[in-house]
C-alpha positions in Angstrom: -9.1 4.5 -11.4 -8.6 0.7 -10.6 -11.2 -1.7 -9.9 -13.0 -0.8 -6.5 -11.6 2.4 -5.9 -13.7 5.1 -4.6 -13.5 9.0 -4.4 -14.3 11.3 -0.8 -13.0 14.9 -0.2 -13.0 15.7 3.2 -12.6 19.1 4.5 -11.4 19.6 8.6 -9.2 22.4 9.2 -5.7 22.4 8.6 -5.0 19.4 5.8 -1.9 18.0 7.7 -3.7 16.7 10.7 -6.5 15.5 8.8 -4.2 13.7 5.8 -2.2 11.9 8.7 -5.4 10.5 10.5 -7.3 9.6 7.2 -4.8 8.0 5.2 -4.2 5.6 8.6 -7.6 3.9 8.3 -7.3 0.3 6.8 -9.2 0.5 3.6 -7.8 3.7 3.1 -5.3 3.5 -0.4 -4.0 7.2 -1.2 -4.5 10.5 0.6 -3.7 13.9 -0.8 -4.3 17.2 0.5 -5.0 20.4 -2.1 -7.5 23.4 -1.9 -11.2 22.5 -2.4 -14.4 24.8 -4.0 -13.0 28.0 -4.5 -13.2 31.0 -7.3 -10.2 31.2 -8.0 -7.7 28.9 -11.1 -4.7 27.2 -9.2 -4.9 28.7 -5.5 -1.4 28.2 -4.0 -1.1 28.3 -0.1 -0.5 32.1 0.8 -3.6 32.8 -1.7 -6.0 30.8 0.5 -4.6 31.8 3.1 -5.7 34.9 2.3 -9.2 34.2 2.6 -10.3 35.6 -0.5 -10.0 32.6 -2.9 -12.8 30.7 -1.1 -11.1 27.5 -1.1 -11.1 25.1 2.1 -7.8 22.9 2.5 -9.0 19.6 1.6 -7.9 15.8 1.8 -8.4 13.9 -1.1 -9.4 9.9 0.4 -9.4 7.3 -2.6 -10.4 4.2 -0.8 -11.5 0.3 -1.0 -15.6 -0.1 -0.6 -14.9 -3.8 0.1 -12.5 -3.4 3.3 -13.7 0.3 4.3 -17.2 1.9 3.8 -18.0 5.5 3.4 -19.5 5.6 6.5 -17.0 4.4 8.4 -14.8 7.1 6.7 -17.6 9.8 7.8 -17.4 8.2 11.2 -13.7 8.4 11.9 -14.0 11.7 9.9 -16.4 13.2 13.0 -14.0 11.9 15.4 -11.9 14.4 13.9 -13.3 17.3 13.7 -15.9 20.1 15.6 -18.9 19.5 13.4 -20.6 22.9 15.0 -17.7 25.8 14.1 -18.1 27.4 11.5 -14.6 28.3 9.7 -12.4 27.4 12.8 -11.4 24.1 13.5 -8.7 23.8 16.5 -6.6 27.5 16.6 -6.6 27.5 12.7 -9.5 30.3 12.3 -10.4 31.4 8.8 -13.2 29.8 5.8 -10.6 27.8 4.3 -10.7 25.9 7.5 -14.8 25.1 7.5 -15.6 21.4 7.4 -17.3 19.6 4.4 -17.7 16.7 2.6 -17.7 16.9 -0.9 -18.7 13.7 -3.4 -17.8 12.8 -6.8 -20.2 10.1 -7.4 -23.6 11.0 -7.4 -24.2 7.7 -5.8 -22.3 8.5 -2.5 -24.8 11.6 -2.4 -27.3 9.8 -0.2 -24.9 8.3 2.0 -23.6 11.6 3.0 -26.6 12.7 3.8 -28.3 10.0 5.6 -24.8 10.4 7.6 -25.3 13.8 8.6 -29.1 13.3 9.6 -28.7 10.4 11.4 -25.5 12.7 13.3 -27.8 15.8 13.5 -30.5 13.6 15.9 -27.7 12.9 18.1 -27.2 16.8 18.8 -29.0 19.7 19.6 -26.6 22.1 18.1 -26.9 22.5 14.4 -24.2 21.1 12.4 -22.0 23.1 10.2 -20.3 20.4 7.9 -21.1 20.9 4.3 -22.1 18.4 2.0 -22.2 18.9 -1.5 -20.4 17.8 -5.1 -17.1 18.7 -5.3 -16.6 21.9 -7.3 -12.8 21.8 -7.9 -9.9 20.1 -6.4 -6.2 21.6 -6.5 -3.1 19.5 -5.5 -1.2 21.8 -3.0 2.2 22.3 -2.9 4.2 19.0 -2.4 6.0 20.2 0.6 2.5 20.1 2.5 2.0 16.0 1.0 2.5 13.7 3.8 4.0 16.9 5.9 3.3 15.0 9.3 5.2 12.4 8.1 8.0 14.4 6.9 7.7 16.4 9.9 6.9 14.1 12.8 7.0 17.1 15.6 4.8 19.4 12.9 2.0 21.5 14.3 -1.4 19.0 14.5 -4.7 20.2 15.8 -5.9 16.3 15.7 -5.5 13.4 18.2 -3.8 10.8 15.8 -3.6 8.6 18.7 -7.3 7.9 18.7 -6.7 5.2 15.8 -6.9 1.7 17.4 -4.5 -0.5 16.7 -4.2 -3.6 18.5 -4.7 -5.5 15.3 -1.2 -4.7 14.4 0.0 -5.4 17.8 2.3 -8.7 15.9 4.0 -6.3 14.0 7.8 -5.2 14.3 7.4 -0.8 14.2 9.2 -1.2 10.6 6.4 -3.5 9.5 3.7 -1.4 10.4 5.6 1.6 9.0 5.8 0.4 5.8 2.4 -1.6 5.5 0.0 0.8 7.4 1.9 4.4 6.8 3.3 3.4 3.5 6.7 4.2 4.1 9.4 2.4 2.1 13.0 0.3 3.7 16.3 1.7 2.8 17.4 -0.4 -0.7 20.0 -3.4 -0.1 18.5 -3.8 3.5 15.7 -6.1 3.4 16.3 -9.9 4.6 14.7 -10.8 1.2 16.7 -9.1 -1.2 19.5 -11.6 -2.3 17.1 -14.7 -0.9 16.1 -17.3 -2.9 15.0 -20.4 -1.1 11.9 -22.6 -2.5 8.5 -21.1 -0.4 5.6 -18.6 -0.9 5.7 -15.4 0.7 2.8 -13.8 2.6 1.5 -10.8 3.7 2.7 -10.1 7.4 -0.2 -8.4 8.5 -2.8 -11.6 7.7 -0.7 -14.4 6.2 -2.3 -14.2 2.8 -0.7 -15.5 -0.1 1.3 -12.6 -1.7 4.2 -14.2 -4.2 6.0 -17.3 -4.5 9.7 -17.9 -4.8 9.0 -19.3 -8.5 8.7 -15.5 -9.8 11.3 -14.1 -8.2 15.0 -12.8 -9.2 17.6 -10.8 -8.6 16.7 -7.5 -10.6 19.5 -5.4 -8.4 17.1 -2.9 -7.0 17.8 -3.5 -3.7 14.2 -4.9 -2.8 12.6 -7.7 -3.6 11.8 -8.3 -6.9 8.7 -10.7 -8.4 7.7 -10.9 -12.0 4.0 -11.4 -10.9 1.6 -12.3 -7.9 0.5 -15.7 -6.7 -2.5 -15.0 -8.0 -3.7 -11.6 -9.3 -6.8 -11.4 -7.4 -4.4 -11.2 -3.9 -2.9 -8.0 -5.3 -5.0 -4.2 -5.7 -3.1 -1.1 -7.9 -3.8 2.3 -7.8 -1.9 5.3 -9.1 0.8 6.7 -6.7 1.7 10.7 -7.3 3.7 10.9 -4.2 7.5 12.0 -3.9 7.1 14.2 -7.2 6.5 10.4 -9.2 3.7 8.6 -10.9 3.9 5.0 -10.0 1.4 2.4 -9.5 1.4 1.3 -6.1 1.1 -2.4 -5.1 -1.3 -3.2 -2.1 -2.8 -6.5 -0.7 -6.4 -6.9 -1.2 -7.3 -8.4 2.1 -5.4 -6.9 4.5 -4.8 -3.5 2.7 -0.9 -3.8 3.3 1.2 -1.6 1.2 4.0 -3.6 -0.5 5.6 -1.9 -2.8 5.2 -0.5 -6.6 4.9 -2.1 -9.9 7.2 -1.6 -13.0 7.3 -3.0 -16.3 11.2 -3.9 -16.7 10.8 -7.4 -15.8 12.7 -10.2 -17.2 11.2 -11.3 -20.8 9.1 -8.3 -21.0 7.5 -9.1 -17.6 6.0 -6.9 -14.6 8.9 -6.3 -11.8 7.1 -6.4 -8.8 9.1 -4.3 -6.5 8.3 -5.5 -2.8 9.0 -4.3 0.8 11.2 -7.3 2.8 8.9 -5.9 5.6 5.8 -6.3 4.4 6.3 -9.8 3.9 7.1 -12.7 6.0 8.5 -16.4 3.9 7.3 -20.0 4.6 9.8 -22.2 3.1 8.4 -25.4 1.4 9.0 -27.8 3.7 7.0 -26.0 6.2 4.3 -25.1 4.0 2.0 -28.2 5.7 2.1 -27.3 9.1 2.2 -23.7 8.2 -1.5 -24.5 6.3 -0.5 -24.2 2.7 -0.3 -27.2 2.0 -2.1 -26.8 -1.2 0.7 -25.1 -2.8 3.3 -28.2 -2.4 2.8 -29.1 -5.4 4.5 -25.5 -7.0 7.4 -27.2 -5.9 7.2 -30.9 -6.8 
């Protein structure tokens, strides 16, 4: 786990819709779905289906305590969800589709619970969401990863529309794609690819300093290519298991953009920072004054 990287399980109904919402929250880094506190050794999806394995389909939320809390997760989480049913959330009706919210740290324990107090006063029904330690996670099948994306017209009992997004009004659809959804541009297609001009490039979502042309070169990838950051501190990593693959995904730290994924085939035994085109936008030197960065002139003098 990288620096500032946090664990939630979140359990509410069927795992697509939930996965889809969730991993749309800025702050957010990784979602996976997988079958949660059950009695039974790797559950595959007919089995819990079943109902007699006693696992819940869960999302797995790894996310960044400095730009999201946990109880802003927990809050977009209730938006989500019928905190009263018990094993029925939407048409899906059977226990693997009760709610619950499940730590690994021991430290998030009294967050969770404050939560759902504070959430109980508010009703006079009783609340049916559990709230305990995770017992056991199981990564589902990878045909259910991502479904919604995969499957855009897939069945969804939740409202992913509720998600507001007017920060993100600037961006092209293709920008947000890639930086909020993490979705990735076909290879040889970006307008950074075989560029090389003198400049920095920043993040398109806030303008923060991402790379500079100094470190970059034509690795023939098709994307991007940058043998490290402006400055490490603008970057955050975190292990990426999606697509069948384990890569280490490249975000920003501010804004929470997804850029790309890191390698280690760089020139002179260097990182290759493989980068979205979309995700960035490129202020060439000349305009770097006017722009406001000026103090990185001198890169170039």
């Amino acid at each position: 786990m990288y620096k500032s990287q946090q664990i939630i399980y979140l359990a509410g109904g069927c795992f697509w819709g939930v996965e889809a919402y969730i991993s749309r929250l800025k702050g957010v880094n990784l979602t996976e779905v997988g079958y949660a506190n059950g009695k039974t050794h790797d559950p595959t999806y007919e089995s819990v289906c079943s109902g007699k394995t006693g696992h819940t389909e869960c999302v797995k939320v790894t996310y960044n305590p400095e730009i999201i809390s946990l109880e802003e997760i927990l809050e977009q989480y209730f938006k989500i969800i019928d905190p009263f049913s018990i094993n029925r959330q939407g048409a899906d009706i059977g226990t693997q589709y009760r709610t619950g919210i499940y730590w690994q740290e021991p430290s998030q324990r009294s967050t969770v619970i404050k939560f759902l107090n504070r959430k109980q006063k508010e009703f006079n029904k009783k609340i049916a969401v559990e709230a305990h330690e995770i017992w056991g996670f199981y990564h589902a099948e990878d045909y259910h990863q991502k479904y919604l994306e995969k499957n855009p017209q897939g069945y969804c009992h939740v409202d992913l529309n509720q998600i507001d997004d007017k920060e993100f009004d600037h961006l092209t659809r293709q920008e947000y794609e890639i930086t909020q959804l993490s979705m990735t541009e076909a290879p040889f297609s970006g307008k950074y690819d075989n560029f090389f001009e003198d400049g920095i490039y920043v993040d398109v979502v806030n303008g923060e300093v991402l790379f500079t042309s100094k470190d970059k070169f034509d690795s023939g990838c098709g994307w991007p290519a940058f043998s490290k950051p402006a400055d490490d501190d603008a970057i955050i990593k975190h292990r990426d298991f999606s697509h069948g693959m384990v890569r280490t995904e490249v975000r920003s730290r501010k804004a929470n953009s997804h850029l790309g994924h890191e390698f280690n085939d760089g020139p002179n035994g260097s990182k290759r920072y493989c980068i979205n085109s979309a995700a960035l936008r490129f202020i060439p030197k000349n305009d770097l004054e006017k722009e406001g960065y000026g103090d990185y002139i001198a890169l170039f003098n």
